[in-house]
N, C-alpha and C positions, 0 to 999 in steps of 0.2 A: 893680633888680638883674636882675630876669628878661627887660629888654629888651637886654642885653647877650650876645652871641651867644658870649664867650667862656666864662659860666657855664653856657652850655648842653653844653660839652663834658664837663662835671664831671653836672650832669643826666642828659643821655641815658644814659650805664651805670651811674644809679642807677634810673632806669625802666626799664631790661633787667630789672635785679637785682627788682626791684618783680610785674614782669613772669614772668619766671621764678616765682617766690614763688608765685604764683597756678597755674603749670601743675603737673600730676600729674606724678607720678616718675616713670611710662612714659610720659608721650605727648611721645613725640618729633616730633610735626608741631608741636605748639603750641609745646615748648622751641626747636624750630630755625627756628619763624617768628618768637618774638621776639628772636632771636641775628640772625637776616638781614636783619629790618627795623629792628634797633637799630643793626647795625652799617654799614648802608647809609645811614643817614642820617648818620653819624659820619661818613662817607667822604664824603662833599655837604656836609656843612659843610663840612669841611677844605675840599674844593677849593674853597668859594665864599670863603670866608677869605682864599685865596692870592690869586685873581682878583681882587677885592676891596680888600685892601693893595696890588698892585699897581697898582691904578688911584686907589689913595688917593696913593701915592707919587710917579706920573706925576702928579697933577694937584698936586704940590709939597708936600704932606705935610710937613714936616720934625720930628717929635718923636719921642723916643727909642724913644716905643712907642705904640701905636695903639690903640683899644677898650679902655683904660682905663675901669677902674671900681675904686672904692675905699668899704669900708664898716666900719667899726669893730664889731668882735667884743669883743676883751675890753680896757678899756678901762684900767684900771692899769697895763698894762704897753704899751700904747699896739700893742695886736694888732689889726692889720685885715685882712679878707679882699679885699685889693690885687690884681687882673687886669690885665694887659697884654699885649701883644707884640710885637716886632719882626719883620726877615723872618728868623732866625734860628730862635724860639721858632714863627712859625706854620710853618716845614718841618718842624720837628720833630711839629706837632699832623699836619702829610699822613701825617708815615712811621707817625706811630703809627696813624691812623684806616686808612692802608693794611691794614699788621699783620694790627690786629683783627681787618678785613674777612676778610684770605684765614684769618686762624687760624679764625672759625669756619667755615668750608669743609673746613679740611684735619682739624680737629673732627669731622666730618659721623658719625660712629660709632663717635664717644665711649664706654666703658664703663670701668669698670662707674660706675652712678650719674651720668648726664649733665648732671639738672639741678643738683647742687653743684657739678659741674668748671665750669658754667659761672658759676655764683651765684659762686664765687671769681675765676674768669678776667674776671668783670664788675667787680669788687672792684679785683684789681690793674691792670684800664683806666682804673678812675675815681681812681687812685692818678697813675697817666704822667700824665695827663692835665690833672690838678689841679697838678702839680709842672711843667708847662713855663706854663701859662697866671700861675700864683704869678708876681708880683715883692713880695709880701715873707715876708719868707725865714722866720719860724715859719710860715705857713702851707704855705710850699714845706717846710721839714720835715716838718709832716706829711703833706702827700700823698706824700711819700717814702717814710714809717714804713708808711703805708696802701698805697703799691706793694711792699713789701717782705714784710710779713707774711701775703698768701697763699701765695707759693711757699713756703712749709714745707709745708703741705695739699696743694697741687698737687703735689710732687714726693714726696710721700713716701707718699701715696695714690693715686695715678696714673701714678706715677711705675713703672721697671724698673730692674732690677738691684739694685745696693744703695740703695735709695730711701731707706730712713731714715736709713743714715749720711750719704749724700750731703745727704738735706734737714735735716738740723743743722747740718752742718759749715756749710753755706752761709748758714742762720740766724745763726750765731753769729760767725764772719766779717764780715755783712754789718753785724749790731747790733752788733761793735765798730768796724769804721768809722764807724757811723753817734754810738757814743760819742766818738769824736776830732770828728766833724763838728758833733757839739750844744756841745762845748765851743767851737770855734770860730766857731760862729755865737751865742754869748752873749757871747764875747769882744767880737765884731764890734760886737753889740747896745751893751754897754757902755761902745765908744768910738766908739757913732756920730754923734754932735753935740757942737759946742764947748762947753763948761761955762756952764750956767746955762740952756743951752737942752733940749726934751723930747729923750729918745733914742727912739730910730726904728728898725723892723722894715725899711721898706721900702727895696730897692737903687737906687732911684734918688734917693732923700735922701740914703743916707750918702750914695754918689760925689759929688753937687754939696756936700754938706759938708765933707769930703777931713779929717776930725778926728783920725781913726786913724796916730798917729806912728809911724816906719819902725820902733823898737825892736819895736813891738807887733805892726808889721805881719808881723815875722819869723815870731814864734810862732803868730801864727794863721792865717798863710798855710801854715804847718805842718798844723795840725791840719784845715784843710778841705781842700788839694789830697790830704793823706793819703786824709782822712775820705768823700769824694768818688770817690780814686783806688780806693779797695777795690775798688766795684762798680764802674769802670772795668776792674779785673784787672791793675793796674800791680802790676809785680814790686816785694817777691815776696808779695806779697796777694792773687798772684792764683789759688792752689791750689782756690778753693771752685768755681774757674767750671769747669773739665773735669770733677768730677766730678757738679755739678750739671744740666749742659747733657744728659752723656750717660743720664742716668736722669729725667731730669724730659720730659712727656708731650711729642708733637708742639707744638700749640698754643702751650703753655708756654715749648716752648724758642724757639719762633718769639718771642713775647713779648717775654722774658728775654732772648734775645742781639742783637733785633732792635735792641728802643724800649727795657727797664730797665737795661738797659749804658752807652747812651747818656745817662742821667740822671749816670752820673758823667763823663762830659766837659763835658755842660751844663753841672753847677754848678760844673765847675774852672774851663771858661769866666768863668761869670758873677758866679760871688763870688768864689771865691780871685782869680784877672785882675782883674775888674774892677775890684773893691772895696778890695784892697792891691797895687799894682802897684807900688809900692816894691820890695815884698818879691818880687814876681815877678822884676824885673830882678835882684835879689840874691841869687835862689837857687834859681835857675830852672836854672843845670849839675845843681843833687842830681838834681833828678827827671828832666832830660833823661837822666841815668845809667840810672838804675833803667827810664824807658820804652825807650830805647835797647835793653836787657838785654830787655826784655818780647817785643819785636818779632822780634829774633833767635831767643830761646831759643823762642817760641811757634813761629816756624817750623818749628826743627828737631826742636820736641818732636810737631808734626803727621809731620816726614817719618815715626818711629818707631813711628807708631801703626799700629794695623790692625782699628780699630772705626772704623767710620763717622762715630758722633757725637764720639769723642775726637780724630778726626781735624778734624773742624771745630768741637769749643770751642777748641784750642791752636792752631788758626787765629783765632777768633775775638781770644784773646790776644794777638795780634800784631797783627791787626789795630785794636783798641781802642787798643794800643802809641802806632800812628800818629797817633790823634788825638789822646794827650795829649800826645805829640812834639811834634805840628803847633802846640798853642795854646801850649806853651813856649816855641816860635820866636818868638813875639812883635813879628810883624808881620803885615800883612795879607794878603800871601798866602799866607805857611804856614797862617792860620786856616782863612782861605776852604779850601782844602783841606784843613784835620779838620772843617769842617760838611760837605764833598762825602760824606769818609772815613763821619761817622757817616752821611749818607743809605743811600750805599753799601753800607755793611759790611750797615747795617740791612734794607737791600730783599736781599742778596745771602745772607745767613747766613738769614733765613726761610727762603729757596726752597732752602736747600739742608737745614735743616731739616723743612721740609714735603717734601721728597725722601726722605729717608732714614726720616720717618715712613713713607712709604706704602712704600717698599720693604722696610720690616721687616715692615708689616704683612701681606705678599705673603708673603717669604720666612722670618722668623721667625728673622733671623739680622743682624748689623750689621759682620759679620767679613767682611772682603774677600776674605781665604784662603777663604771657604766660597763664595763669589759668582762671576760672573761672565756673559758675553754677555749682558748685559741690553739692549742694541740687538737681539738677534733676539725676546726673550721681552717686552720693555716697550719698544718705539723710541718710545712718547712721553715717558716718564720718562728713558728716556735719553739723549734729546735736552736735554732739562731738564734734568738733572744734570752735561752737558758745558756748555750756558750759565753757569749759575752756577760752575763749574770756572772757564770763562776769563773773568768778570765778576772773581772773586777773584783770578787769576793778571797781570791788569788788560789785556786787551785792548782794543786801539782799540776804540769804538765802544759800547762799554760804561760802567758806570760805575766801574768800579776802576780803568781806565785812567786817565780825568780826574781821581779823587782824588789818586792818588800824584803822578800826576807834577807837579799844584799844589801839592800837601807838600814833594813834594825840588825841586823848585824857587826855592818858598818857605825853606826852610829853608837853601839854600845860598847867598841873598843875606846871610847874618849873614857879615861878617869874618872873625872868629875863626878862628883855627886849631883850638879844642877844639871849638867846633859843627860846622865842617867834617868835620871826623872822623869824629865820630857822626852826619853826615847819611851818610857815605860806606857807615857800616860797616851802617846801618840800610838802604840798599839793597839789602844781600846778602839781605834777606830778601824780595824780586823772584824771583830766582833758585831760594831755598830755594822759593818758594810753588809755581812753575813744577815744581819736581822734586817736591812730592808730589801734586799738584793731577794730572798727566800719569801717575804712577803709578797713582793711582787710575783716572782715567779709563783708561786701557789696559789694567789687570787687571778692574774691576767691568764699564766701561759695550763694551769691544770686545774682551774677552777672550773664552776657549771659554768654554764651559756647564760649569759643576765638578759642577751637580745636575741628572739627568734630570728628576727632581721638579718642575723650576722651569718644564721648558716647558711646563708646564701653565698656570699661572699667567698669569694675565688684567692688561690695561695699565689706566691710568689711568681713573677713571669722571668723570661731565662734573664732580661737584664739586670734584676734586683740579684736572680739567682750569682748573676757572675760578679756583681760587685761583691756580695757579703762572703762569698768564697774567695772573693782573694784578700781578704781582711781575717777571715777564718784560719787562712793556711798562715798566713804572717802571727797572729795568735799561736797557735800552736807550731811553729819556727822556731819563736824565743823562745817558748817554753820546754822544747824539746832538744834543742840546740842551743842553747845561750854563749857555747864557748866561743864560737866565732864571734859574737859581740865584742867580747875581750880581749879576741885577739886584735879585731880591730882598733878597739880604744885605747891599747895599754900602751903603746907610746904617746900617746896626744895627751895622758896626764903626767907626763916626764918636766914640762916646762914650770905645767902650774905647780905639783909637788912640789921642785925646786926652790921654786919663789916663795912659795908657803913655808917652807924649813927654814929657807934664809931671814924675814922677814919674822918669825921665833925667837933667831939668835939674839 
């Protein structure tokens, strides 16, 4: 087990957690040397992971998934703790070891109580972390249940503003999707193999089984792209994410809107698509509706705002929109363009997150009415906070340019008149992102000074400096390189394709 390098993603932030345990409640050199050296080596796997696979793939590789290991846990109901992945699941293990990295930087003076905020924030790593490496799906449940259940703690004790109401709502929210989701993954269970043979946890049995008949596949293609879609933020379940993003801590919301949002595109991906694609082709208009609706209304619910962080969760909503758009389209380039979207959204909503942590913790306000010339007072920050501006408003050379425009592209090879439509009208929210995104930036990052108070105030120090630069260079990586993304994904959509053709005929 332990010569398998993907168990060791699930290890190292339970040796943080281990680690931490043993430091004193004030010594912050010792809590922030096992936070930097745990999460430095998270980020060295990942990359050696990627490199790795891809030269596993160039030298002709062809199996559905790679570092496979498989070991039986509980054995009556045929539970195993099953690891795998493709290039799909290892970009997602980079964006998350990225995250981690810069969150605990943008961390760096943490209070009150640093070593819980971080004993939980290690908690909900070894949670992402567990749930993309899972191919089968009780144990990916529970590292879901296990990324879920610290943010009540993290935001409602660490958290501002209305913290506790926000960290219920979001609680309660996220464990009823997660109840539509455990029903449809028992569904699943129970028609995963032809009669008379074992049923099977793991996703790559059922698919080569293909047992689950299209009536069945309706309803529980239901209950998981719902179940799934909550923590995606598809309309209209998606109420819990603005209020939770805007009061839960720096770190957290980097987390939270970066890599645990992204868990529900993965598994709409990988079970609802994968696993019933009957049902996908047959009712794949409901939720183009409803994400359609997301995208839009998320934009114009940003243009509205005038909090910093509410300003980029109903961004966030929109753009999370995209990526469930994108795997509805249900073909290969729309896809490929919601895995760019989650990289994107993922590397682009931190640094815009870890922006608005350090500039509250400056100026003690998130109100843009109260803000302003932070080019004369902070020009490193607000250079940084215009980057991640036109990263999300998708400038060339960036990575939110290359995501959308392989979404609407992807999506407007469908025929249809009724997909056309909603590819068209989901562009306008191009437009809408441009007009708040431009707003912001010309009243916050180049407008006059509203507080003499604020020229005081000192710029970025080298830890802020070193998280949002390697968020920066990851931005401008995809956007400047995107092909190695494709090379990585372009066998890991060979299975679903398949299923999806077949399941046509």
């Amino acid at each position: 087990m332990f010569s398998n390098i993907l168990i060791w993603f699930v290890i190292v932030p339970v040796l943080m957690m281990a680690g931490l345990a043993c430091c004193g409640n004030g010594n912050m050199k010792a809590i922030r040397g096992v936070m930097v050296a745990g999460s430095t080596v998270l980020l060295a796997m990942a990359i050696w992971l990627v490199v790795d696979f891809l030269g596993l793939r160039a030298a002709g590789a062809t199996d559905e998934m790679l570092y496979t290991g498989s070991w039986m846990w509980y054995k009556p109901l045929n539970i195993h703790l099953a690891v795998g992945v493709d290039g799909i699941s290892v970009l997602m293990l980079l964006l998350s070891s990225v995250i981690v990295f810069a969150g605990t930087f943008a961390s760096w003076k943490i209070n009150p109580l640093p070593k819980n905020f971080f004993l939980w924030f290690c908690l909900l790593s070894t949670g992402v972390f567990g749930f993309f490496i899972s191919i089968d799906m009780f144990t990916m449940f529970m590292f879901y249940e296990v990324a879920l259940i610290p943010m009540y703690l993290l935001i409602g004790v660490w958290g501002t503003g209305r913290k506790e109401y926000s960290a219920m709502k979001l609680t309660l929210m996220l464990m009823g999707g997660s109840a539509f989701l455990m029903l449809g993954l028992l569904g699943i269970y129970w028609h995963s193999a032809p009669e008379g043979q074992p049923l099977t946890w793991n996703i790559l049995e059922i698919s080569h089984n293909g047992a689950i008949d299209a009536g069945w596949q309706n309803l529980l293609f239901c209950f998981t792209f719902v179940g799934f879609g909550v923590l995606g933020a598809m309309f209209p379940f998606h109420t819990w994410s603005p209020d939770g993003h805007a009061c839960a801590p720096t770190a957290v919301s980097m987390l939270h809107a970066g890599v645990l949002m992204k868990l529900g595109g993965y598994g709409c991906f990988r079970i609802a698509i994968f696993l019933l694609p009957a049902a996908a082709h047959e009712l794949a208009w409901i939720f183009i509706i409803l994400t359609g609706i997301s995208i839009v209304y998320g934009a114009f619910s940003a243009c509205v705002q005038t909090d910093l962080k509410y300003i980029n969760a109903y961004s966030s909503v929109s753009h999370c929109g995209m990526v469930l758009f994108a795997i509805l389209m249900l073909n290969k380039t729309a896809m490929t363009g919601g895995i760019l979207q989650m990289l994107s959204h993922g590397l682009m909503t931190a640094l815009f997150f870890a922006l608005i942590g350090m500039i509250y913790g400056r100026t003690h306000t998130r109100d843009i009415r109260q803000m302003g010339g932070l080019m004369k007072i902070m020009p490193y920050l607000g250079v940084c906070y215009m980057i991640a501006g036109f990263a999300s408003l998708g400038l060339p050379g960036l990575s939110g340019f290359v995501a959308e425009m392989t979404i609407f592209f992807g999506a407007f090879e469908n025929s249809s008149l009724f997909y056309r439509i909603f590819v068209i009208a989901a562009t306008t929210s191009i437009v809408i992102t441009a007009v708040y995104i431009l707003r912001v930036v010309g009243k916050l990052i180049l407008g006059p000074v509203q507080d003499e108070h604020h020229l005081q105030l000192t710029d970025a120090s080298w830890w802020e400096r070193l998280a949002t630069v390697t968020l920066i260079i990851c931005l401008a990586g995809i956007g400047f390189f995107p092909n190695w993304i494709n090379e990585t994904i372009q066998q890991s959509f060979v299975p679903i394709i398949n299923a999806l053709n077949l399941a046509a005929v």
